[in-house]
N, CA, C and O atoms as CSV, one atom per row, in Angstrom:
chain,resi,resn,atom,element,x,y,z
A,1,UNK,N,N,13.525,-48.697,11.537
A,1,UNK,CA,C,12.717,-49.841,11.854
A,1,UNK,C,C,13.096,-50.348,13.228
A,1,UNK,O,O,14.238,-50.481,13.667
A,2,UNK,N,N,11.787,-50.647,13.924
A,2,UNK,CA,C,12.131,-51.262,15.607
A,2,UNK,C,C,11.849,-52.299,15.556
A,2,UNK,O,O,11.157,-52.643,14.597
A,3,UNK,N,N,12.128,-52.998,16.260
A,3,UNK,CA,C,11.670,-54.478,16.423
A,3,UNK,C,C,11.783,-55.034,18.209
A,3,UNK,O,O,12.846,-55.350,18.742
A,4,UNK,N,N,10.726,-55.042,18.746
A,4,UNK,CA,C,10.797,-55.435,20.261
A,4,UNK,C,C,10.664,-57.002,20.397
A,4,UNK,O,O,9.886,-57.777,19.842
A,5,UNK,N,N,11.678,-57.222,21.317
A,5,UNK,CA,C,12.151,-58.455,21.571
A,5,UNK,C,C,12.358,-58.918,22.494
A,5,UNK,O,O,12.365,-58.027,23.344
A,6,UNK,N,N,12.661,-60.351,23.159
A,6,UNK,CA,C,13.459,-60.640,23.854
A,6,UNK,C,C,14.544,-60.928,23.841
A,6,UNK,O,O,14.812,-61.371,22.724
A,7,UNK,N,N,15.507,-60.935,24.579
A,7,UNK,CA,C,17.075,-61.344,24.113
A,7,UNK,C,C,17.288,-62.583,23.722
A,7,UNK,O,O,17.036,-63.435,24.574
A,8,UNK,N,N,17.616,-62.898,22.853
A,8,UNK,CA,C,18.279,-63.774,22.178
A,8,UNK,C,C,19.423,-63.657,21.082
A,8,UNK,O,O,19.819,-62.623,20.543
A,9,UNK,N,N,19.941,-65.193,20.840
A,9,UNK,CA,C,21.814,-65.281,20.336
A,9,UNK,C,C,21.030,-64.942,18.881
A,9,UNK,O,O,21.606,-64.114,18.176
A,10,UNK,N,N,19.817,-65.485,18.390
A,10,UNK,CA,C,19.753,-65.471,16.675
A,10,UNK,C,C,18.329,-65.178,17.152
A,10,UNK,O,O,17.862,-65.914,18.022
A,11,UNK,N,N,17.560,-64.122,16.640
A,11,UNK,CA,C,15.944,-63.901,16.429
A,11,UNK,C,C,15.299,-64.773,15.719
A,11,UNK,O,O,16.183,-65.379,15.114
A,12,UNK,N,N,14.447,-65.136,15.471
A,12,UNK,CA,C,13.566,-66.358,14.485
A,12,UNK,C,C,13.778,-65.823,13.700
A,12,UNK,O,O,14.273,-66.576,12.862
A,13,UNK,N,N,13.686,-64.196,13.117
A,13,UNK,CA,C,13.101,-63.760,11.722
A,13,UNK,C,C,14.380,-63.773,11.133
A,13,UNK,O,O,14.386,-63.412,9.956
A,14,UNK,N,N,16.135,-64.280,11.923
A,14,UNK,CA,C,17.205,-63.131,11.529
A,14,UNK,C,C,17.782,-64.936,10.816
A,14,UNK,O,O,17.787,-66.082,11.267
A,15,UNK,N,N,18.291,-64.118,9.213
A,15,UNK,CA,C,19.255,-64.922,8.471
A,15,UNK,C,C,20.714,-65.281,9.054
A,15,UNK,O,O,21.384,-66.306,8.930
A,16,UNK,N,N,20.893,-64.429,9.534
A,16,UNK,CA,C,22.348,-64.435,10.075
A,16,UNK,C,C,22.537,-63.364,11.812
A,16,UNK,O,O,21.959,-62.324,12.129
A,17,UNK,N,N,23.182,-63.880,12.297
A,17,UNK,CA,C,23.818,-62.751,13.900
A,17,UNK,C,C,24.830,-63.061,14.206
A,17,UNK,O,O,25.391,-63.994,13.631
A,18,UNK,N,N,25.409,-62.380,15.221
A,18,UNK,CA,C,26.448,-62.441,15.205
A,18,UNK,C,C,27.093,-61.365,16.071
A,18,UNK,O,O,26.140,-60.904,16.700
A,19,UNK,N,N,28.368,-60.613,16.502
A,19,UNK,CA,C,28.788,-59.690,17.474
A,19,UNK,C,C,29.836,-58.887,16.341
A,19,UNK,O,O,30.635,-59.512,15.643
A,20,UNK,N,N,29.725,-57.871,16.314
A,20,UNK,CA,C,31.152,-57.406,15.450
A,20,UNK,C,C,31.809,-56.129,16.550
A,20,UNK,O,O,31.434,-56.068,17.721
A,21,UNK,N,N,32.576,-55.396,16.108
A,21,UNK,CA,C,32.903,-54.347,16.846
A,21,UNK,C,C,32.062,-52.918,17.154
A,21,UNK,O,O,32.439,-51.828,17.584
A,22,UNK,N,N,30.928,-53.362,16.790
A,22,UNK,CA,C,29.802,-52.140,17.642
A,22,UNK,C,C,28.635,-52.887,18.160
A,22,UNK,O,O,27.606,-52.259,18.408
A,23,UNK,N,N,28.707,-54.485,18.393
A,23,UNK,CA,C,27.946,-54.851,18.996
A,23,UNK,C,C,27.129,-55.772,18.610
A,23,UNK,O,O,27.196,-56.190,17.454
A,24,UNK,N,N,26.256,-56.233,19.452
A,24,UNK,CA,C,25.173,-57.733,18.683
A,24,UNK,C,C,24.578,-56.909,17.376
A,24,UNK,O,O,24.530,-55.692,17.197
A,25,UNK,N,N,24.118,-58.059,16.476
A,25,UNK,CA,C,23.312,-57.813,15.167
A,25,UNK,C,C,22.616,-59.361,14.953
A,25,UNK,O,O,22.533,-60.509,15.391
A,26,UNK,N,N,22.170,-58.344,13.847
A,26,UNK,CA,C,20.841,-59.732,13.319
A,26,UNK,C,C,20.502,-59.258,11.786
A,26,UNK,O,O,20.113,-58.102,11.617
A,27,UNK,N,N,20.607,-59.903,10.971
A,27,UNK,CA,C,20.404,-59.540,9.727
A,27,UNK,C,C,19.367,-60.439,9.426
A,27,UNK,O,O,19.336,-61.665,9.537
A,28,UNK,N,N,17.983,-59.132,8.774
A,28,UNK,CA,C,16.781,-59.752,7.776
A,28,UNK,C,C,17.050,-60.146,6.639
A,28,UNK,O,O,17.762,-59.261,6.164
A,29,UNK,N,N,16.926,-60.895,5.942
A,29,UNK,CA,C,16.411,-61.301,4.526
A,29,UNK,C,C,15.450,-61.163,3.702
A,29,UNK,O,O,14.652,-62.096,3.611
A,30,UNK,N,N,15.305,-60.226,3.058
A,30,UNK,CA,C,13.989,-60.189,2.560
A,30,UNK,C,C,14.363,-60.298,0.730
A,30,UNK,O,O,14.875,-59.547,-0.100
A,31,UNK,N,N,13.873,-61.450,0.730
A,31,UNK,CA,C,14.410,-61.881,-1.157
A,31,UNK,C,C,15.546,-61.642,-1.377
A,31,UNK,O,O,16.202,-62.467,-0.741
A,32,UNK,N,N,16.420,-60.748,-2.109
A,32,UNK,CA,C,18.099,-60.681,-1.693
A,32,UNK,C,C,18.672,-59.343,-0.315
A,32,UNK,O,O,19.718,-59.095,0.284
A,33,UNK,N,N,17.838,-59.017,-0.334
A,33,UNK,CA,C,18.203,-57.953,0.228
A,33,UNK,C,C,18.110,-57.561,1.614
A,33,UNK,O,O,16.999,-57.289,2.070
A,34,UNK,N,N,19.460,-57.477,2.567
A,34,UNK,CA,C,19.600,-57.506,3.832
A,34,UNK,C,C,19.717,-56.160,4.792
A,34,UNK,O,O,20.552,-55.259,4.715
A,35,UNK,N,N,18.879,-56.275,5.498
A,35,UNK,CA,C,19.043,-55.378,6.661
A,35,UNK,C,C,19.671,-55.559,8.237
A,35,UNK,O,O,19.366,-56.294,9.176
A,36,UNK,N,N,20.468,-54.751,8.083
A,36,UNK,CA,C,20.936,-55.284,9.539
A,36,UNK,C,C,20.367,-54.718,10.421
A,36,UNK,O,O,20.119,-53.516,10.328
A,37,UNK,N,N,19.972,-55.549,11.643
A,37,UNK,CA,C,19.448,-54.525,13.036
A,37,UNK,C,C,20.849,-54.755,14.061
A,37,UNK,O,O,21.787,-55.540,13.928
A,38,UNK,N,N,20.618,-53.910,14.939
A,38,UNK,CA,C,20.923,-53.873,16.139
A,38,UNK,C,C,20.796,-54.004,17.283
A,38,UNK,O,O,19.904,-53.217,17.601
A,39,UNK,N,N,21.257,-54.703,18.434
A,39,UNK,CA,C,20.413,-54.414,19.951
A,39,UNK,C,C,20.651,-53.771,20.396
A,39,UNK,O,O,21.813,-53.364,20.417
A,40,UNK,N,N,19.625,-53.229,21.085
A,40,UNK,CA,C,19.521,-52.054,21.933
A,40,UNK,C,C,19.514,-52.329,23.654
A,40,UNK,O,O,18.398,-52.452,24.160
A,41,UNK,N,N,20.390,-52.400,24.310
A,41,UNK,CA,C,20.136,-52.788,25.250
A,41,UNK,C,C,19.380,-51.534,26.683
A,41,UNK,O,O,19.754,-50.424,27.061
A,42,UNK,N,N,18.269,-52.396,27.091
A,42,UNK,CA,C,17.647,-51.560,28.343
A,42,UNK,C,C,19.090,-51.086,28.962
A,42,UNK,O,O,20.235,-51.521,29.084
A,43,UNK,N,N,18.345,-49.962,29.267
A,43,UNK,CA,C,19.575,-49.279,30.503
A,43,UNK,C,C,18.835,-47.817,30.609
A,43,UNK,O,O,17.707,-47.748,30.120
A,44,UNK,N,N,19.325,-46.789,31.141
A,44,UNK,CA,C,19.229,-45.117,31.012
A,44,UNK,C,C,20.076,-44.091,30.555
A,44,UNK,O,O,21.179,-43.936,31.078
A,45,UNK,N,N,19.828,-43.639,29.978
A,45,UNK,CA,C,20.336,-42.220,29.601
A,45,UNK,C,C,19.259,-40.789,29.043
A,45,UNK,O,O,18.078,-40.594,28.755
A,46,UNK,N,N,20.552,-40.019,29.126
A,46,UNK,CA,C,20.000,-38.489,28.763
A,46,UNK,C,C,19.629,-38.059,27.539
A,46,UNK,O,O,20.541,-37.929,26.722
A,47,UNK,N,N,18.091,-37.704,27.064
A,47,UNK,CA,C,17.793,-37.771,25.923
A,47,UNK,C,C,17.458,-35.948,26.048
A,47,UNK,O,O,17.152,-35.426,27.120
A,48,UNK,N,N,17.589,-35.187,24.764
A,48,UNK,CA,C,17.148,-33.609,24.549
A,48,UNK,C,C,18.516,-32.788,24.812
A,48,UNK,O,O,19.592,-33.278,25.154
A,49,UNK,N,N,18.299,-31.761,24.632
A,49,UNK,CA,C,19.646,-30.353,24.805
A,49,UNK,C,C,19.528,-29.870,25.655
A,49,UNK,O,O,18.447,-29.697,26.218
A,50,UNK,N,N,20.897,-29.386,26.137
A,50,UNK,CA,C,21.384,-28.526,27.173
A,50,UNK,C,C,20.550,-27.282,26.960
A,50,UNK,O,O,19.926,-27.180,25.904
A,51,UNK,N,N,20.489,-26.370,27.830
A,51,UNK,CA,C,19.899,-24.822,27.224
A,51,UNK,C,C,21.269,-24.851,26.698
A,51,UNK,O,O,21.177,-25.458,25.631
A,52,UNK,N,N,22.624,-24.477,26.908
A,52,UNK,CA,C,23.423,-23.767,26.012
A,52,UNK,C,C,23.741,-24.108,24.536
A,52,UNK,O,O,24.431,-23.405,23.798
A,53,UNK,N,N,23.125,-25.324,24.186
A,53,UNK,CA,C,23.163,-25.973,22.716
A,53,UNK,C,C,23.192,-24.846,21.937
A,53,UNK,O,O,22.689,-23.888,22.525
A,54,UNK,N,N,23.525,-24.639,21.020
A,54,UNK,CA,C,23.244,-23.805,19.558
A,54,UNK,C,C,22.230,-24.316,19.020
A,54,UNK,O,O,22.142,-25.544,19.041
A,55,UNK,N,N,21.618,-23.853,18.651
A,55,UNK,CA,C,20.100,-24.039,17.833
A,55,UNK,C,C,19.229,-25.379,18.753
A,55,UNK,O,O,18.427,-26.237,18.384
A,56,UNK,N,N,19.648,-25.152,19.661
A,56,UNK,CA,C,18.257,-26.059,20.185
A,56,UNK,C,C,16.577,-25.460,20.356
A,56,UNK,O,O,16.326,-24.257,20.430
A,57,UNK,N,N,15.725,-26.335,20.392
A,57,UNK,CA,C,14.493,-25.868,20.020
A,57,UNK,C,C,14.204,-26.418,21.712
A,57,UNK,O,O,14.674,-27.385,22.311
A,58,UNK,N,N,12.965,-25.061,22.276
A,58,UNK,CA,C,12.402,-25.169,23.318
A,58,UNK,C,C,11.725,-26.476,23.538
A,58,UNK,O,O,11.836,-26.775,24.728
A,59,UNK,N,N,11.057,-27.388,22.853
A,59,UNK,CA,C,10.833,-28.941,23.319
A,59,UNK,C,C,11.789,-30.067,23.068
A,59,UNK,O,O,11.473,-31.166,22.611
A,60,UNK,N,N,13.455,-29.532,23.548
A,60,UNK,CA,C,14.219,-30.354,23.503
A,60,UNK,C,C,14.530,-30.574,24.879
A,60,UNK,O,O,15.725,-30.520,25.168
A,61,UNK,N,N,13.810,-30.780,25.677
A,61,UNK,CA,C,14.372,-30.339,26.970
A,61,UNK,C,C,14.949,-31.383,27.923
A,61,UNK,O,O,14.250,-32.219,28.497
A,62,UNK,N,N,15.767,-31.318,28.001
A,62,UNK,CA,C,16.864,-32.746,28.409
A,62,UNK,C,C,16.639,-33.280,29.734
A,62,UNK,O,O,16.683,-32.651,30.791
A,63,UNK,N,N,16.337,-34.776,29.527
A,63,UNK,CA,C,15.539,-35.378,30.468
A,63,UNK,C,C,16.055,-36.931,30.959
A,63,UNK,O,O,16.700,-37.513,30.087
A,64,UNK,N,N,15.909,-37.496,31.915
A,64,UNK,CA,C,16.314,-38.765,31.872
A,64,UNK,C,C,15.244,-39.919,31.053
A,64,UNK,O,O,14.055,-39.602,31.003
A,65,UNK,N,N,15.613,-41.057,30.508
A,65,UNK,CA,C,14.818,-41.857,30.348
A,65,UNK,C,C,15.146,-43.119,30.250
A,65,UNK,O,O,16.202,-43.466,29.719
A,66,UNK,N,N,14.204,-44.028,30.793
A,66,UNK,CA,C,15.211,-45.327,31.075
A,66,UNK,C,C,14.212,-46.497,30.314
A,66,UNK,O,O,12.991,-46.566,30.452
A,67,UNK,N,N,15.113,-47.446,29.428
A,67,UNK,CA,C,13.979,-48.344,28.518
A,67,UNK,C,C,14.399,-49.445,29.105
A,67,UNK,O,O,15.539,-49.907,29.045
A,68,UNK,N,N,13.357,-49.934,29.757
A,68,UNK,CA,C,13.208,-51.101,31.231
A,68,UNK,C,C,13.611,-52.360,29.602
A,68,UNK,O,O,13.882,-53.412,30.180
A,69,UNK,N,N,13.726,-52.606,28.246
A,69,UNK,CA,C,13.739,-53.728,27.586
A,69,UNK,C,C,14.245,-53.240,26.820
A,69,UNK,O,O,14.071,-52.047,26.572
A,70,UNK,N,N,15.285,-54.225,25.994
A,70,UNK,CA,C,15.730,-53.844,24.853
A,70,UNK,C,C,15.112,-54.536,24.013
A,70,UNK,O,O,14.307,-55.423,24.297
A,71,UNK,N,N,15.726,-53.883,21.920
A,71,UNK,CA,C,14.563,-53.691,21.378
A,71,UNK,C,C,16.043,-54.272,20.148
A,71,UNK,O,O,17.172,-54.712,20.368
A,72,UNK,N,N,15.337,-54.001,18.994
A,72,UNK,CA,C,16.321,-54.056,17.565
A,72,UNK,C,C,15.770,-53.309,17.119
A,72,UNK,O,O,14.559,-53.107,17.209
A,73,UNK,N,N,17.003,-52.415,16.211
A,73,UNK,CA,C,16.535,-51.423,15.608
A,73,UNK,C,C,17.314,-51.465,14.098
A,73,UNK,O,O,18.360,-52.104,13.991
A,74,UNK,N,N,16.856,-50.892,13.182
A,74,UNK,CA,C,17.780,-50.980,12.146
A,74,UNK,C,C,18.778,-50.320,12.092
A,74,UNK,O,O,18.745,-49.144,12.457
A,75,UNK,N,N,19.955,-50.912,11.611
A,75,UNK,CA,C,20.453,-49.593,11.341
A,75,UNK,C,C,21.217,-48.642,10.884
A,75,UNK,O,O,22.064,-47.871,11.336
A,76,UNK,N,N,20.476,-48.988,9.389
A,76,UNK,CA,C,20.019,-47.625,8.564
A,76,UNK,C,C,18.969,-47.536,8.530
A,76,UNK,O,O,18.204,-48.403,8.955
A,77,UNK,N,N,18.462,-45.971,7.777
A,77,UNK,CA,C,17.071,-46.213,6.939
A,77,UNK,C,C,16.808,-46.792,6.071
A,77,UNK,O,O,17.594,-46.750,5.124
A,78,UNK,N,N,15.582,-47.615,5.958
A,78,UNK,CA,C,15.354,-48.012,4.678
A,78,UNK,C,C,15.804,-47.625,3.561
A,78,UNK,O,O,15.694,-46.438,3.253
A,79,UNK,N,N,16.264,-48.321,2.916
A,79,UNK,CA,C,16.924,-48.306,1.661
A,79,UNK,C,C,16.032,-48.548,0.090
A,79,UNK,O,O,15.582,-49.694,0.075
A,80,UNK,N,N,15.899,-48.254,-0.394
A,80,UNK,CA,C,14.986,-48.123,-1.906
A,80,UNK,C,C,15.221,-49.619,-2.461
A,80,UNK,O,O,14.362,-50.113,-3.192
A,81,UNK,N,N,16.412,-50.361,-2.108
A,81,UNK,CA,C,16.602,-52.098,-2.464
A,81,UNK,C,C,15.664,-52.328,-1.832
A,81,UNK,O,O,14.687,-52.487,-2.564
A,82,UNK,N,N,15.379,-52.464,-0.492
A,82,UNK,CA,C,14.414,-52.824,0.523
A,82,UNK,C,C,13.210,-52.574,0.271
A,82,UNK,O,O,12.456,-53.517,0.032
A,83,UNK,N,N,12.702,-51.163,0.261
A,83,UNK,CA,C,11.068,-50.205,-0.122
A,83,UNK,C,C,10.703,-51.982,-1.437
A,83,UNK,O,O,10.084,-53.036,-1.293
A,84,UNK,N,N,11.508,-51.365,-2.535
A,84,UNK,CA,C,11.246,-52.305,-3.458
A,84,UNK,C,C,11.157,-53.995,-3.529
A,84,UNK,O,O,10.349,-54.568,-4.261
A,85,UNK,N,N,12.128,-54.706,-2.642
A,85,UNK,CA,C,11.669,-55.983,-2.257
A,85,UNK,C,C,10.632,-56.232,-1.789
A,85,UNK,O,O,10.144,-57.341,-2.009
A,86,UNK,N,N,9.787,-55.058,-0.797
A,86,UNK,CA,C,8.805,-55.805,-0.180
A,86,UNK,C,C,7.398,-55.119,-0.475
A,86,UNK,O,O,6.268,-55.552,-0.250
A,87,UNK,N,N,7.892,-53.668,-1.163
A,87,UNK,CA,C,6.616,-53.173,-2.005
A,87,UNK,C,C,6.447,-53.469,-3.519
A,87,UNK,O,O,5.304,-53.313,-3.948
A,88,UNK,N,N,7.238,-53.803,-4.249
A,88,UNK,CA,C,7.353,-53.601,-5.761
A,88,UNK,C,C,7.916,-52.365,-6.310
A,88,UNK,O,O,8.414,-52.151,-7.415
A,89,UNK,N,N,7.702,-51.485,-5.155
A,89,UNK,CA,C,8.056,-50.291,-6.378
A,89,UNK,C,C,8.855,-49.185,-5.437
A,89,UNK,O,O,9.011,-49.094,-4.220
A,90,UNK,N,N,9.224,-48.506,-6.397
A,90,UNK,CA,C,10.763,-47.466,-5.183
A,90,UNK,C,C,9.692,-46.004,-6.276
A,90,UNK,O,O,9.308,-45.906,-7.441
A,91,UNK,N,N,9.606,-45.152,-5.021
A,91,UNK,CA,C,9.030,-44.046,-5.083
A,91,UNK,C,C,10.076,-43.016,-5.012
A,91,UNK,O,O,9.690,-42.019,-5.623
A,92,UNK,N,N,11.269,-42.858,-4.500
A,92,UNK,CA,C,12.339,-42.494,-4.649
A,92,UNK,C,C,12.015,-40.942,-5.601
A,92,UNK,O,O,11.163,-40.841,-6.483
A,93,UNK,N,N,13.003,-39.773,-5.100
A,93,UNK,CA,C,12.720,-39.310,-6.443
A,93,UNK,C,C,14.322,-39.384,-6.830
A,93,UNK,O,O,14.494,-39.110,-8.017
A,94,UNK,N,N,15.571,-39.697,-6.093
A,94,UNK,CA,C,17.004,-39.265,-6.084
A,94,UNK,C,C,17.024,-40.702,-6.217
A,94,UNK,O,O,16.815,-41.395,-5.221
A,95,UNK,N,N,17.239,-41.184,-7.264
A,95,UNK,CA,C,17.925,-43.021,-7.932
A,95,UNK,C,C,18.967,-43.336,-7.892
A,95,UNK,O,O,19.172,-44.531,-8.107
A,96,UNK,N,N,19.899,-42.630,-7.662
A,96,UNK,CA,C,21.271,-42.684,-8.259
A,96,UNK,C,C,21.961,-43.793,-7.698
A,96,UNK,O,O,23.029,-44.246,-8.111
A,97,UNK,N,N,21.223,-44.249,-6.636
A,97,UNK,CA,C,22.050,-45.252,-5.719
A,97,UNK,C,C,20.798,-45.855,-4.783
A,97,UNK,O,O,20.138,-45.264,-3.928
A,98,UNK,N,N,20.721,-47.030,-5.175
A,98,UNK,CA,C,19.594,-48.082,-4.644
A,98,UNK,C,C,19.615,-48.181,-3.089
A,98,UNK,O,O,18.719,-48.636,-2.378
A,99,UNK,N,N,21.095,-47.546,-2.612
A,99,UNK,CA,C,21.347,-48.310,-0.980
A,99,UNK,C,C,21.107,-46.981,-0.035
A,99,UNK,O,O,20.861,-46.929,1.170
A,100,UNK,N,N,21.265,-45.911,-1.014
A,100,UNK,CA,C,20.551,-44.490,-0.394
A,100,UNK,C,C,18.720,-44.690,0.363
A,100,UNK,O,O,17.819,-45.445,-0.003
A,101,UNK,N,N,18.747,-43.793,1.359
A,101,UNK,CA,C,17.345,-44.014,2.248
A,101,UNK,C,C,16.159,-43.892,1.070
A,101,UNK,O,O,16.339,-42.989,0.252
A,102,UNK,N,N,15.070,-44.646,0.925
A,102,UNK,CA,C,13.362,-43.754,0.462
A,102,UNK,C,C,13.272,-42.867,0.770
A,102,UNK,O,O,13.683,-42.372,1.820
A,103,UNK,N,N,12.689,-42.399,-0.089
A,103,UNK,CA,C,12.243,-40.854,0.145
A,103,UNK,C,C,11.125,-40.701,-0.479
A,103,UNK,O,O,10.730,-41.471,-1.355
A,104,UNK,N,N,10.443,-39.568,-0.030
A,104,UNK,CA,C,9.127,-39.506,-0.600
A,104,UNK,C,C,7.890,-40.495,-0.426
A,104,UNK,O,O,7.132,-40.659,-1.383
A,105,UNK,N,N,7.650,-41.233,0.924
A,105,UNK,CA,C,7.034,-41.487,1.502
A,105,UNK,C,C,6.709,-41.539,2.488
A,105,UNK,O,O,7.510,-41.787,3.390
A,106,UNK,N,N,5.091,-41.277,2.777
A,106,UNK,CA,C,4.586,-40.657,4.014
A,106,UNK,C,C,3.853,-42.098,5.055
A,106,UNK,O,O,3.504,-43.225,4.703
A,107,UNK,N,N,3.843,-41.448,6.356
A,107,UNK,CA,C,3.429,-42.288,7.680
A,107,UNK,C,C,2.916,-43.218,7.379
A,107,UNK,O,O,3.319,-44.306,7.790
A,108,UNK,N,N,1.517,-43.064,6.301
A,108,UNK,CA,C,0.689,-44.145,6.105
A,108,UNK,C,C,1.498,-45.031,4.874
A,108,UNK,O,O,1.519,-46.262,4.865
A,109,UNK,N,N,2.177,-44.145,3.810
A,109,UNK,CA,C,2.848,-45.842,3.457
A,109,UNK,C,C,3.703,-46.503,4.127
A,109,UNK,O,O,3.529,-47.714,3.987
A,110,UNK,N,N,4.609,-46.218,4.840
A,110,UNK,CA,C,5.521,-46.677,6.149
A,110,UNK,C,C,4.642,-47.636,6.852
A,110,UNK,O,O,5.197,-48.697,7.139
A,111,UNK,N,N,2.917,-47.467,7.333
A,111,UNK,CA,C,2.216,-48.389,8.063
A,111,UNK,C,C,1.792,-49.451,7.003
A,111,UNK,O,O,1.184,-50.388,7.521
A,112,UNK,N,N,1.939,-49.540,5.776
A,112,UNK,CA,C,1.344,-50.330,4.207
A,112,UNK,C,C,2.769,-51.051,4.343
A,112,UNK,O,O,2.607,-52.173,4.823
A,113,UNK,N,N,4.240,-50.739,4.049
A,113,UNK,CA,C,5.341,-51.025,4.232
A,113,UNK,C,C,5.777,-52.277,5.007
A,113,UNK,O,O,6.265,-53.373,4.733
A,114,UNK,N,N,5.134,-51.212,6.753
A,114,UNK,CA,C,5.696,-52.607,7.507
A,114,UNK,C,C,4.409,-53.932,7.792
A,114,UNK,O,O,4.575,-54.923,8.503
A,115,UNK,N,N,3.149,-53.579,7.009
A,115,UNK,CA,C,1.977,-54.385,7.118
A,115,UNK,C,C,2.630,-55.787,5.992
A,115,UNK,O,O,2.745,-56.928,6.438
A,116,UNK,N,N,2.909,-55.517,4.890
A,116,UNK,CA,C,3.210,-56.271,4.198
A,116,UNK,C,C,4.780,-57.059,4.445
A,116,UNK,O,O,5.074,-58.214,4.139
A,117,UNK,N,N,5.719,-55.931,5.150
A,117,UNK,CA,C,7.275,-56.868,5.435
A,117,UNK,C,C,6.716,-57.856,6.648
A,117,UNK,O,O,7.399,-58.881,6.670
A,118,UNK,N,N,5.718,-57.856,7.626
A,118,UNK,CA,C,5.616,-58.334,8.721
A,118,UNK,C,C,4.801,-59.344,7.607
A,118,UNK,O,O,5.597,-60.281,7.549
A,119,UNK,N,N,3.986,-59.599,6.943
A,119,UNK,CA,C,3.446,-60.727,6.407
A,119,UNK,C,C,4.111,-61.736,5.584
A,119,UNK,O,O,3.654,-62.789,5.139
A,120,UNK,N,N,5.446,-61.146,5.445
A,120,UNK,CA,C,6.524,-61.733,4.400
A,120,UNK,C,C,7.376,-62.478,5.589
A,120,UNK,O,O,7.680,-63.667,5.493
A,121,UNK,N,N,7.681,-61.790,6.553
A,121,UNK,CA,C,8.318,-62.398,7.682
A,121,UNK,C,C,8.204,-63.024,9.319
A,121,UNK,O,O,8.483,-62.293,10.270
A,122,UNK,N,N,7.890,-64.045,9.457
A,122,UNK,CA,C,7.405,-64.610,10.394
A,122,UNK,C,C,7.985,-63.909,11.571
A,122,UNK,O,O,9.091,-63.369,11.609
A,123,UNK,N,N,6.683,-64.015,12.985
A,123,UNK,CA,C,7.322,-63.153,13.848
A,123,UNK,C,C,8.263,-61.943,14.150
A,123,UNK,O,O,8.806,-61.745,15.237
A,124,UNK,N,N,8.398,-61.046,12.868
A,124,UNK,CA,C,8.878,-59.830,12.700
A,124,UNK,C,C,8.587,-59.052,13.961
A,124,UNK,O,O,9.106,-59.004,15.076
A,125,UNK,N,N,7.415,-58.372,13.287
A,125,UNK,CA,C,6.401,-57.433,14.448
A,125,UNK,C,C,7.156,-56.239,14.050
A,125,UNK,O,O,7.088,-55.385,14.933
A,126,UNK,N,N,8.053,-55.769,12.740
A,126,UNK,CA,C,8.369,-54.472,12.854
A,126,UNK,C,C,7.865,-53.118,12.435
A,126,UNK,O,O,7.143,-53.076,11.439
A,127,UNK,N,N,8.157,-52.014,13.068
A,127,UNK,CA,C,7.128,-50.748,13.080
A,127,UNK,C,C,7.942,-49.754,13.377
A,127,UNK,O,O,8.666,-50.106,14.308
A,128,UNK,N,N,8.140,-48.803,13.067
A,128,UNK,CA,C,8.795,-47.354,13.232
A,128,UNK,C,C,9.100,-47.229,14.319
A,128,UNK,O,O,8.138,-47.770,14.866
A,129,UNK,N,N,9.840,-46.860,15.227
A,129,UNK,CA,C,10.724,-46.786,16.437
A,129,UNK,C,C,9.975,-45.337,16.790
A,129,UNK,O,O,9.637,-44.498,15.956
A,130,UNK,N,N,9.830,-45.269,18.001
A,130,UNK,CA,C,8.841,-44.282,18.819
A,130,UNK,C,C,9.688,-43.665,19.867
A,130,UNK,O,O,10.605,-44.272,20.420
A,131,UNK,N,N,9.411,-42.650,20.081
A,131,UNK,CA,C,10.580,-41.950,21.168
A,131,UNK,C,C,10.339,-42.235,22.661
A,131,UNK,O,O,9.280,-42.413,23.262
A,132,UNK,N,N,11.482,-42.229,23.049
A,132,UNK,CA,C,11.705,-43.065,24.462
A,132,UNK,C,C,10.999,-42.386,25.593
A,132,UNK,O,O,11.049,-42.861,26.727
């Protein structure tokens, strides 16, 4: 999950922020269940593989790229606590553990997903993170 922003100490949407030892955060609330994001701060770096990589694939091709703004990102994947707070229902097919990623859902429920978390949460605006 991305979330584009401006910098700020606490986001509107975030229950809690704060700095720990990998950096700013912001934690959502959604009914009990918390997600932490991260900031991402603008700057540049090298995104794709070397040719000498082991198993790199020909459209990895290592490039500069520079993100003029930083953003929040989650970070983990969605979690099946989460899917279920804000959909009702965990599609999951591996249960064993609620804090493990969703699985088994495709692009368009991901766009149903974040249609309904963004209506639950004021000024969210969040949407799948897109490559740089």
């Amino acid at each position: 999950m991305a979330v584009k922003a401006e910098v700020q100490e606490k986001p509107i949407w975030a229950n809690a922020a704060g700095t720990d030892q990998y950096g700013r955060y912001a934690d959502l609330l959604v009914k009990s269940v918390i997600q932490r994001f991260r900031w991402i701060e603008p700057g540049t770096f090298w995104m794709g593989s070397l040719k000498s990589e082991p198993g790199r694939y020909d459209w990895e091709v290592r490039h500069q790229v520079t993100l003029s703004k930083g953003f929040w990102l989650g970070d983990t994947a969605c979690t099946q606590t989460l899917w279920q707070a804000v959909m009702g229902n965990n599609p999951a097919h591996f249960k064993d553990n609620e804090n493990n990623p969703v699985e088994r859902v495709s692009w368009n429920d991901t766009q149903e997903f974040f249609q309904v978390l963004n209506s639950m949460v004021s000024d969210l605006n969040a949407r799948l993170p897109t490559e740089a």
